[in-house]
N, CA, C and O atoms as a MOPAC input file, in Angstrom:
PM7 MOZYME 1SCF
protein

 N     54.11700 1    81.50600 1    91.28900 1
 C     55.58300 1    81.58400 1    91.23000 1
 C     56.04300 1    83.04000 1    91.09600 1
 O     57.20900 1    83.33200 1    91.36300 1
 N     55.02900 1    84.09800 1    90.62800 1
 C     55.55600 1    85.14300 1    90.17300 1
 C     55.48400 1    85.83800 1    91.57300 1
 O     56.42400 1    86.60100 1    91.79600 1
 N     54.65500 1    85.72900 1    92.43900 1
 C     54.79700 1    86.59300 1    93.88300 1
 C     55.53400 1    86.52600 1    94.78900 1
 O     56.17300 1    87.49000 1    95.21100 1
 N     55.59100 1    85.06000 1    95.38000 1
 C     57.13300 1    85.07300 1    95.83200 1
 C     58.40900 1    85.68000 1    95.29400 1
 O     59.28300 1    85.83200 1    96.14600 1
 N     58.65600 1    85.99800 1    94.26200 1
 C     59.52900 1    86.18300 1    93.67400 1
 C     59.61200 1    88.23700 1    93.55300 1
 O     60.58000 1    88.99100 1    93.64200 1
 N     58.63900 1    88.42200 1    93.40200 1
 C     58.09200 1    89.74100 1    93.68200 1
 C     58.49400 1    90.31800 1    95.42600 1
 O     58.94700 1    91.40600 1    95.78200 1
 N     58.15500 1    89.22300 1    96.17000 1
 C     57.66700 1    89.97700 1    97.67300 1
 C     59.77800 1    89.57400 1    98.12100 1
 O     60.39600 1    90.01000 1    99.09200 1
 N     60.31300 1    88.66200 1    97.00800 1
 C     61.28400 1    88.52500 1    97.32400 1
 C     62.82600 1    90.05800 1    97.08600 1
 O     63.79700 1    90.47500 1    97.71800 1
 N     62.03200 1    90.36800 1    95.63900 1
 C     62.76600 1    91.64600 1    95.34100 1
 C     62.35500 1    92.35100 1    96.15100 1
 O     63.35400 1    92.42900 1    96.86700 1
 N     61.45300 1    93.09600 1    96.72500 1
 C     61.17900 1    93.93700 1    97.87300 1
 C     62.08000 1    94.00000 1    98.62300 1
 O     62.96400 1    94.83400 1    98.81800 1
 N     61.70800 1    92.65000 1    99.24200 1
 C     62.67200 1    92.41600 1   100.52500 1
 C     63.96200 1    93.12300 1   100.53700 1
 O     64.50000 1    93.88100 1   101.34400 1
 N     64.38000 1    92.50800 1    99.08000 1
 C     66.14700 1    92.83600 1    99.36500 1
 C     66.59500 1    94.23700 1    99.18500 1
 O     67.62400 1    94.72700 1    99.65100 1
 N     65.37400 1    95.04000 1    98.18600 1
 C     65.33400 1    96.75300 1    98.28800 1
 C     65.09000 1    97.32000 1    99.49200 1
 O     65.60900 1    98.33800 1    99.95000 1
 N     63.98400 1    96.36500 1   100.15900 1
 C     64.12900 1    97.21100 1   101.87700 1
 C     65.07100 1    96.75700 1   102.34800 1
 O     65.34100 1    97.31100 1   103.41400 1
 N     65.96300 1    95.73100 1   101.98100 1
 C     67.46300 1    96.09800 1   102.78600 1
 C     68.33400 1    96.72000 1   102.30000 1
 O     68.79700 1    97.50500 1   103.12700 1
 N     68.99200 1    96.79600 1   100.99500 1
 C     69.62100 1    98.03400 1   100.33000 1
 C     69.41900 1    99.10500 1   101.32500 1
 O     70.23300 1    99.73200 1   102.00300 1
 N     68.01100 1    99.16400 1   101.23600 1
 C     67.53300 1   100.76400 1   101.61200 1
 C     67.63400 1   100.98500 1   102.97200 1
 O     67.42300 1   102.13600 1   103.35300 1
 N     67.92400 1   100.09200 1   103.83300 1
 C     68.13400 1   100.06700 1   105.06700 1
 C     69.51900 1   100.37500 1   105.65500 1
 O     69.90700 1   101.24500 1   106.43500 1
 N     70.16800 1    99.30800 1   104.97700 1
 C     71.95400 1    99.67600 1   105.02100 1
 C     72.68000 1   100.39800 1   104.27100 1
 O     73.91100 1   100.38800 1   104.27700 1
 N     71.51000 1   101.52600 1   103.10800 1
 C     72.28500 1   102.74000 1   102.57300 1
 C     72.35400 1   103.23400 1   103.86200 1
 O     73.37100 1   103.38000 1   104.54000 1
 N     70.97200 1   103.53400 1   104.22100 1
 C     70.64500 1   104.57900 1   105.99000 1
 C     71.42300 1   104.50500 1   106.58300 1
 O     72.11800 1   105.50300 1   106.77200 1
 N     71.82300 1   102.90500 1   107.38500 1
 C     72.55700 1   102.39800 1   107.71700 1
 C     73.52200 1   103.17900 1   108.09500 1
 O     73.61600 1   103.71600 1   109.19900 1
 N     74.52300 1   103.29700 1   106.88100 1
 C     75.87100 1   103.58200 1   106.55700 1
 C     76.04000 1   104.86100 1   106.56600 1
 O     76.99600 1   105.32800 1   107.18500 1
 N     75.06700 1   105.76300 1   105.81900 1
 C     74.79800 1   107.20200 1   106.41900 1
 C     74.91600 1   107.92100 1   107.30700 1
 O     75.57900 1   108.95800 1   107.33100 1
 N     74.09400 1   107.31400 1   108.39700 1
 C     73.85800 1   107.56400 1   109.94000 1
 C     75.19100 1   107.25900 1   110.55500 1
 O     75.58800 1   107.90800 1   111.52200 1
 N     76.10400 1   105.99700 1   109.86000 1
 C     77.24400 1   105.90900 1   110.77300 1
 C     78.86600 1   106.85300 1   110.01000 1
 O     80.00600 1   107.09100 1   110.40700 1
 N     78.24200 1   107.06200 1   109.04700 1
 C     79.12300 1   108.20300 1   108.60900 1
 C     78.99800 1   109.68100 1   108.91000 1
 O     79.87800 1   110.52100 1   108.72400 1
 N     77.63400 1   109.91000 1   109.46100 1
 C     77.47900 1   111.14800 1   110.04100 1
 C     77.59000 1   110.65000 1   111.22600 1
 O     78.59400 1   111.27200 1   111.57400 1
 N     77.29600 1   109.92900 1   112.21300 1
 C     77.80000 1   109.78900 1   113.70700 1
 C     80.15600 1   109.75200 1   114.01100 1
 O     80.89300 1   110.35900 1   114.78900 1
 N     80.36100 1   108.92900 1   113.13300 1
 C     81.18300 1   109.22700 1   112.80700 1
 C     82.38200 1   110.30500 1   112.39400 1
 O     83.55700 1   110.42900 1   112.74100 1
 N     81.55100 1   110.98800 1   111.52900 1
 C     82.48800 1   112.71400 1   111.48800 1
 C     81.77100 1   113.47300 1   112.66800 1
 O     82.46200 1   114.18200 1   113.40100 1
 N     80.42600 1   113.35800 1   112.88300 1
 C     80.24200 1   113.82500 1   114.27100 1
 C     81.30400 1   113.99000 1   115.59700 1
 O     81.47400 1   114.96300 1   116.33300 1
 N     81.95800 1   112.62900 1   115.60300 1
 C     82.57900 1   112.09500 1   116.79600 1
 C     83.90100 1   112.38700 1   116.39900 1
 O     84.80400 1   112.31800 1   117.23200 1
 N     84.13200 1   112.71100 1   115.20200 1
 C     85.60100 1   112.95800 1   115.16500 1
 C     85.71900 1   114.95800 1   115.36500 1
 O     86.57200 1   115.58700 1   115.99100 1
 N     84.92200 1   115.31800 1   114.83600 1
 C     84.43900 1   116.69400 1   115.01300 1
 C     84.80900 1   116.89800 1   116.41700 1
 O     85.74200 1   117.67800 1   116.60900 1
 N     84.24900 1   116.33800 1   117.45600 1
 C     84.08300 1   116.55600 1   118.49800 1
 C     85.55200 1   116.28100 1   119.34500 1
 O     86.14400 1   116.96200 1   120.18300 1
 N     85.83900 1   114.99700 1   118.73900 1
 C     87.23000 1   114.72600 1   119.45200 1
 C     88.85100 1   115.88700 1   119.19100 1
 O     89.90300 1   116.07500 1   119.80200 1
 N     88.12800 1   116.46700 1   117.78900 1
 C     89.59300 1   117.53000 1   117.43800 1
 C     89.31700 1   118.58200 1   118.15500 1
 O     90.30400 1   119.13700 1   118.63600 1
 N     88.08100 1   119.13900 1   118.43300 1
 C     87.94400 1   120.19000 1   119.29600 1
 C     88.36100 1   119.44100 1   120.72200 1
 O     89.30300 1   119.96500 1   121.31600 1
 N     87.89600 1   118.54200 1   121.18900 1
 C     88.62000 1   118.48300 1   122.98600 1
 C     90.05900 1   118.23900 1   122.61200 1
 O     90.84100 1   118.41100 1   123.54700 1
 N     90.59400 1   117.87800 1   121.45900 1
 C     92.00400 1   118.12200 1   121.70200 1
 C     92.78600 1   119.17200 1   121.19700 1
 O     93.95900 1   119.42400 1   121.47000 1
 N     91.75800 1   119.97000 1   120.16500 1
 C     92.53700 1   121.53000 1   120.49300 1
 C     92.01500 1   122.43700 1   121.17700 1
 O     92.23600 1   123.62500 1   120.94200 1
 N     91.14100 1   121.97500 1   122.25300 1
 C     91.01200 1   122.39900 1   123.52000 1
 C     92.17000 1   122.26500 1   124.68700 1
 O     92.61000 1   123.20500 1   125.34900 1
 N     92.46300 1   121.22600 1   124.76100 1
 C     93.47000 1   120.50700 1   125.77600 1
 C     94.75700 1   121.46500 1   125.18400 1
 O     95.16500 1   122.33900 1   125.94800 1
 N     95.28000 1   121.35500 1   124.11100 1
 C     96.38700 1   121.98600 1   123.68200 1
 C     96.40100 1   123.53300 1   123.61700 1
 O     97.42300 1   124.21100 1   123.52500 1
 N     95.17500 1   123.98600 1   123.67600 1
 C     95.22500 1   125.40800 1   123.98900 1
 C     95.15700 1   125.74500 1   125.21600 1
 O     95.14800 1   126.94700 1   125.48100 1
 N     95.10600 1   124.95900 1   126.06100 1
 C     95.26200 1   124.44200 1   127.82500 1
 C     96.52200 1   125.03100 1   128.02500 1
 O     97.08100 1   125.98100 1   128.57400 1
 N     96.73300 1   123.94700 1   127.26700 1
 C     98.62300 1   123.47800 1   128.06800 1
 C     99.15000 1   125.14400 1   127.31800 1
 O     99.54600 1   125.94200 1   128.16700 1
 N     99.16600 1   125.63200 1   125.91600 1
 C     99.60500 1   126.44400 1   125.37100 1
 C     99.30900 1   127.43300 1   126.58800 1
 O    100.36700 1   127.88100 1   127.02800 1
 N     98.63800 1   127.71500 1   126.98900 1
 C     98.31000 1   128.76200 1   127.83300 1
 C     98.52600 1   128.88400 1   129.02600 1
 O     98.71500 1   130.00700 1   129.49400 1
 N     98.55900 1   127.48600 1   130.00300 1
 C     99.72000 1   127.18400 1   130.80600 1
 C    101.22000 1   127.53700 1   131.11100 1
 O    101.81600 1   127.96800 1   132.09800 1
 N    101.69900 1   127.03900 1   129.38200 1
 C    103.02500 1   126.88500 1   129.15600 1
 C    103.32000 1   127.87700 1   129.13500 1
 O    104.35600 1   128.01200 1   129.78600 1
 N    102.86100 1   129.07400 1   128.57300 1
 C    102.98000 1   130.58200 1   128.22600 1
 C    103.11500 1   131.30000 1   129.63600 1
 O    104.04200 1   132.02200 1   130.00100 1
 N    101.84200 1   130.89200 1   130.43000 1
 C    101.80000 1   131.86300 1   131.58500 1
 C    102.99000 1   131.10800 1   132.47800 1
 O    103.32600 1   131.56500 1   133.57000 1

């Protein structure tokens, strides 16, 4: 009775430990992608600014 119960806590620490990662990875893909999206749009706006100017 005591091993099942053993191989059962594991389990649920290798998932903790999976969907800390998890959540990590999508919080750094995440500011990644937002990173990326403020630069193409103060890219675009330094476009047009420079457009608009000339």
């Amino acid at each position: 009775m005591r091993r099942p119960a053993a191989l059962s806590r594991r389990r649920d620490s290798l998932r903790e430990e999976i969907n800390s990662r998890f959540n990590s990875q999508n919080l750094f893909q995440g500011a990644m992608w937002a990173a990326m999206w403020t630069t193409m749009v103060g890219g675009f706006i330094t476009l047009l600014g420079a457009g608009g100017g000339a």
